[in-house]
N, C-alpha and C positions, 0 to 999 in steps of 0.2 A: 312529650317534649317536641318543640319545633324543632323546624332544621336551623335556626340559628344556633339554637340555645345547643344544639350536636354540633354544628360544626365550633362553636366558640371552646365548648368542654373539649372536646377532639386537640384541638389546637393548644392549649394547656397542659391536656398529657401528654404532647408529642414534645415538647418545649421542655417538660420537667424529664425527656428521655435522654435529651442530650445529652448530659453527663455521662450518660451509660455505652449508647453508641460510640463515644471519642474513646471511652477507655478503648475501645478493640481497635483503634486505630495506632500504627508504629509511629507517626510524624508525631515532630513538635507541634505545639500549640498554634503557633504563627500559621506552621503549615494546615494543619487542620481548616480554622480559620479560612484561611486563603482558598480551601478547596469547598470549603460551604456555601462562601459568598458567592464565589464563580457558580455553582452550579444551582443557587439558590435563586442567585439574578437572571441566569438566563431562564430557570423553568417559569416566573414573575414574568418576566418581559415576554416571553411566550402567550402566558394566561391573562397579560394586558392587550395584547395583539390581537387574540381570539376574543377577547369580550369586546371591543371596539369600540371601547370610550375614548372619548380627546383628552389631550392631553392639557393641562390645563396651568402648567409652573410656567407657561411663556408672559401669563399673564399679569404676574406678579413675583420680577427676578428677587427683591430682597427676602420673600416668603420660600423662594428655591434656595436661597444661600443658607436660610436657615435650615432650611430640611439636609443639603447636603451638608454643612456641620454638622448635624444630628446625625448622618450617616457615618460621616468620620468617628464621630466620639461611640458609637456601635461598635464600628470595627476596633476600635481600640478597648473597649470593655470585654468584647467576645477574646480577644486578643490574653488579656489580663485574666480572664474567668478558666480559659481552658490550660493555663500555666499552672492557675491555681487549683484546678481538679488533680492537675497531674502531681501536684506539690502536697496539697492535704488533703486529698478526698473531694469525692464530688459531695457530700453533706455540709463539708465547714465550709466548702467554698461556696454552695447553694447560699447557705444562711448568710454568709459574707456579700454577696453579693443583692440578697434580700432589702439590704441598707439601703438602697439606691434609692426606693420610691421614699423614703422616710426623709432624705438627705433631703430630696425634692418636697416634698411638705414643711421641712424647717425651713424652706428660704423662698416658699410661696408667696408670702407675706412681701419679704422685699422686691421680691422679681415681678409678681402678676397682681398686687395689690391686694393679696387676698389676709384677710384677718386671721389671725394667732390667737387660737382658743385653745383652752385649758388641757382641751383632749389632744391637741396634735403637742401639746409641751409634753403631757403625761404618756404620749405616744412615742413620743420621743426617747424620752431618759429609760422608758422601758427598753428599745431598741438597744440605748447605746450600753444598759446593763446586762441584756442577753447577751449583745456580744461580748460585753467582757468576759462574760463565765465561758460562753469557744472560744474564744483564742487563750484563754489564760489553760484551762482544762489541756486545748491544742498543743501549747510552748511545754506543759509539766509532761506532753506524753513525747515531748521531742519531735512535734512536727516543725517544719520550718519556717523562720518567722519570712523568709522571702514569698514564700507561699500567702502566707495571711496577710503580708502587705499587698500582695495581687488580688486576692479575694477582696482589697479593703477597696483599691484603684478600679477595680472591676465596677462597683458598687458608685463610685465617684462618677466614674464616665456614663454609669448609666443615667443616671442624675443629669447630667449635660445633655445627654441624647435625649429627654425628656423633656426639657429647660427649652432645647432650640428647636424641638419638634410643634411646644406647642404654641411658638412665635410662627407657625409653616400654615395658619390656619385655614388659606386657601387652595392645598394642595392635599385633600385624604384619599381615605381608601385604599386601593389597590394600586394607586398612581404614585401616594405616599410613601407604601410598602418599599414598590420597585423602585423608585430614587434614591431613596435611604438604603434599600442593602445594595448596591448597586455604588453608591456614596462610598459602603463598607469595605466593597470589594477592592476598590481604585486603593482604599485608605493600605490595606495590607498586603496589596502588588508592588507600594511603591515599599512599602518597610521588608517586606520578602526580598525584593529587587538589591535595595541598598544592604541587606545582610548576608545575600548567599547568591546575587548573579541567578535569582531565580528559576535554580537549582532545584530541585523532589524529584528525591528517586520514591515511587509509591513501590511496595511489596504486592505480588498478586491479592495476599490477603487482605490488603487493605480497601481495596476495591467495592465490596460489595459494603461494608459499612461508614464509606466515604460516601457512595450512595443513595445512601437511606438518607443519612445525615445533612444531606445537600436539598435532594427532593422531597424525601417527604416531611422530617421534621424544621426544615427552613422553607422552601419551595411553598410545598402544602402546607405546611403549622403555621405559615404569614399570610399566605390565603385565606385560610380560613379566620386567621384571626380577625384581619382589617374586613372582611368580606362579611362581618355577621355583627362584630361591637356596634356596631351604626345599628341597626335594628332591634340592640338589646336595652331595659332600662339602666341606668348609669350604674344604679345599685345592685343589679344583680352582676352587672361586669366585676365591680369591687369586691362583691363576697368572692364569687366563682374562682376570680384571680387567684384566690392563695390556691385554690388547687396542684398551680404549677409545683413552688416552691415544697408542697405536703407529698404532691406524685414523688418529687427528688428525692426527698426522703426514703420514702417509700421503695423505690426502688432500686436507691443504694443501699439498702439495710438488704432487702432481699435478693439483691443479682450481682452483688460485688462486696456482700458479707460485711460493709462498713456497721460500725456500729455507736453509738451518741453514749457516751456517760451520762446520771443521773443530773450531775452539773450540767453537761453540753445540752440533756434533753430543756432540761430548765430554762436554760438560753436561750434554746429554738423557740421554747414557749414565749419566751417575751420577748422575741424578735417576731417574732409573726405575730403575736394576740397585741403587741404595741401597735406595729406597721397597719392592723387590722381596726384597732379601735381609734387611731388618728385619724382614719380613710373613712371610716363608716360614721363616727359622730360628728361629722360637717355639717356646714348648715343642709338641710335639705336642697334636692335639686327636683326641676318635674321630672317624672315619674315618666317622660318619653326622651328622657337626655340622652345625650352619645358621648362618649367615649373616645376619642385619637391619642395614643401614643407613638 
């Protein structure tokens, strides 16, 4: 295995850890958020500073407006995502929020010109009947339906963050990373700011898993991600990606005992194997394509 193909898989499980690390943290969600971006942006702006590339968004401001949109609509999904870990589980909100790239597949067509074939329709209604079977399985065991309308808006904004990321087509990599969570951070300083006088009181214990969660699965897990897709083929980005969403799983089941009904597994199944065969049965691309999210 190269080192992309490591640092790309690295980057995926670190991504799909998140859910786990926030649970040990006492802040709300907002606050979480807020303490990722901050410390995610600076360790990014650091690792742009030492690698010593130019900077290259002066060059094209309506391609920066896109990307810091894209930034905003981040921080507000990260925002919505980690309400809804705290709301129903990091599982139903993982698959909740799985929607996002499928939302952005059904409306490729209108937005980027791209043709609506059979498989992204059939990719689709599989999505949109997984999740029915979580959140209906979700509502019958009395989770809250506030929760699973955050898991839904999670999913919506990620869609957005996507949408206006890949109108930014002159600004990637590592330069893209740092604007956008950077975009993120500004986005939940100023909604922090206007709800609490940007007020956090942190616990000593919170500290070391704010930590992690700032540098290495934000910091590092965006590093590595934008630092290595450029060199992988398109397709193997696309299989590889569900990793994340499968790690979530994975180790909400075994490090916070969450558990999927035979219905919710069924769901997961056709959330992911839809989002999976809408992505994969496109027309072909060359086989040296890249990647920017």
């Amino acid at each position: 295995m190269n080192r992309s193909y490591l640092k790309y898989i690295t980057s995926l499980i670190l991504f799909g850890f998140n859910g786990i690390v926030a649970s040990h943290i006492s802040l709300s969600s907002y606050e979480i958020v807020f303490t990722r971006t901050l410390i995610g942006s600076l360790f990014l702006v650091i690792v742009f500073g030492f690698s010593k590339q130019k900077m290259r968004f002066l060059s094209n401001k309506s391609h920066f407006l896109y990307l810091s949109l894209s930034g905003v609509a981040m921080g507000a999904s990260w925002m919505f995502l980690y309400e809804a870990y705290t709301q129903i589980g990091v599982s139903i909100a993982t698959l909740a929020y799985y929607c996002g790239p499928v939302i952005v597949m059904i409306l490729s067509p209108l937005l980027f010109k791209e043709r609506m074939t059979s498989a992204k329709l059939i990719g689709f209604l599989a999505v949109l009947t997984g999740m029915l079977c979580v959140s209906g399985q979700a509502m019958s065991e009395e989770k809250t339906l506030f929760g699973l309308i955050c898991g839904l808006l999670s999913a919506v904004m990620y869609a957005v963050m996507v949408i206006f990321n890949k109108k930014a087509v002159s600004i990637t990599g590592l330069e893209n990373s740092m604007w956008q969570l950077m975009a993120s951070f500004a986005t939940v300083f100023l909604f922090l700011g206007l709800k609490q006088d940007f007020s956090i009181n942190i616990a000593s214990g919170d500290w070391l898993p704010i930590l992690i969660l700032g540098i290495v699965n934000t910091g590092i897990g965006c590093y590595f991600y934008f630092s290595s897709i450029g060199l992988l083929p398109v397709q193997t980005v696309a299989i590889c990606g569900y990793l994340e969403p499968l790690s979530a799983l994975l180790f909400s089941a075994a490090l916070l005992g969450e558990r999927l009904s035979l219905v919710q597994i069924l769901g997961a199944l056709l959330i992911l194997g839809g989002a999976a065969f809408g992505e994969l049965y496109r027309r072909k691309l060359p086989a040296n394509s890249s990647l920017t999210t």
